[in-house]
N, C-alpha and C positions, 0 to 999 in steps of 0.2 A: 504494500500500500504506500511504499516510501515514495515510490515512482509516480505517483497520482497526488501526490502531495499529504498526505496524512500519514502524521509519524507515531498517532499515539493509538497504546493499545494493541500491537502489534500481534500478542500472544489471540487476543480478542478477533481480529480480522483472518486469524492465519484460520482459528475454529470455525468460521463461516466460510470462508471458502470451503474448509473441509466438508461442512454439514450441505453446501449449497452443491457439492459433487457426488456426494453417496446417497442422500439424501434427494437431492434434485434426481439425481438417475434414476432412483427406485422411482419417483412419484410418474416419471415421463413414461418408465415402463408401465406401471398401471392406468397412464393417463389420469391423474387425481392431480386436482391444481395444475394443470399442465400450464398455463399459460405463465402465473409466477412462477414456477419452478426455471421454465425456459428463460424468463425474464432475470431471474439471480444468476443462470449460465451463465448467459447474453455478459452480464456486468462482470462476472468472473473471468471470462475470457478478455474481455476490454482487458483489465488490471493483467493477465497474463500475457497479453499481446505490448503492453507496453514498459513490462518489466524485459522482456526479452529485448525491447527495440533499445534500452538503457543499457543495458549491460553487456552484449553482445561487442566485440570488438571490432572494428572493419568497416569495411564500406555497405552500402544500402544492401545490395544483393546477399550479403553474409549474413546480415541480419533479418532479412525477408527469410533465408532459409531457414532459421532455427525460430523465427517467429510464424511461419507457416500451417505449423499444427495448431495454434491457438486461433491464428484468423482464418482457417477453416471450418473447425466446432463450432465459434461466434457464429460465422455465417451459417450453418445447419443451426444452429438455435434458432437466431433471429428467423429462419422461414421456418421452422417449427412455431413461433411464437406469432406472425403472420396465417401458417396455414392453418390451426387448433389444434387439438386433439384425434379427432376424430369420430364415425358412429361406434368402434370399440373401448370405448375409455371408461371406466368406472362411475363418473359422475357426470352421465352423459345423461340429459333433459329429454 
């Protein structure tokens, strides 16, 4: 979260992402909450897409490549969180 500018609490955000990655998976898998779950991804990936673009050595394409799998997942989030769930989802109307 240092890279997004928030330094405090660190132990605190490092737990949400965790809870927003095993947690958010399980619920995408049953479909329940699908949209916030996709939406914590969505913002989990942001923060991991831009700790990689800090840290990363080199020029643009170096860091595209080790930043690649985080703004892949954002983008299957993000049209997960555009398209919904679906008619198989648990908390489906």
């Amino acid at each position: 979260m240092q890279f997004v500018g928030v330094t405090a609490y660190p132990i605190f955000w490092g737990l949400m992402a965790a809870l927003a990655e095993s947690v958010g998976g399980f619920l995408l898998l049953i479909g329940f909450c699908f949209r916030p779950a996709c939406l914590f991804l969505v913002i989990n990936m942001v923060v991991a897409t831009t700790m990689h673009f800090h840290t990363t050595p080199g020029d643009f394409m170096e860091k595209w490549s080790v930043a690649s799998h985080a703004i892949e997942l954002g983008s299957v989030f993000l049209s997960l969180l555009l398209i919904g769930p679906g008619r198989y989802s648990v908390d489906r109307e």
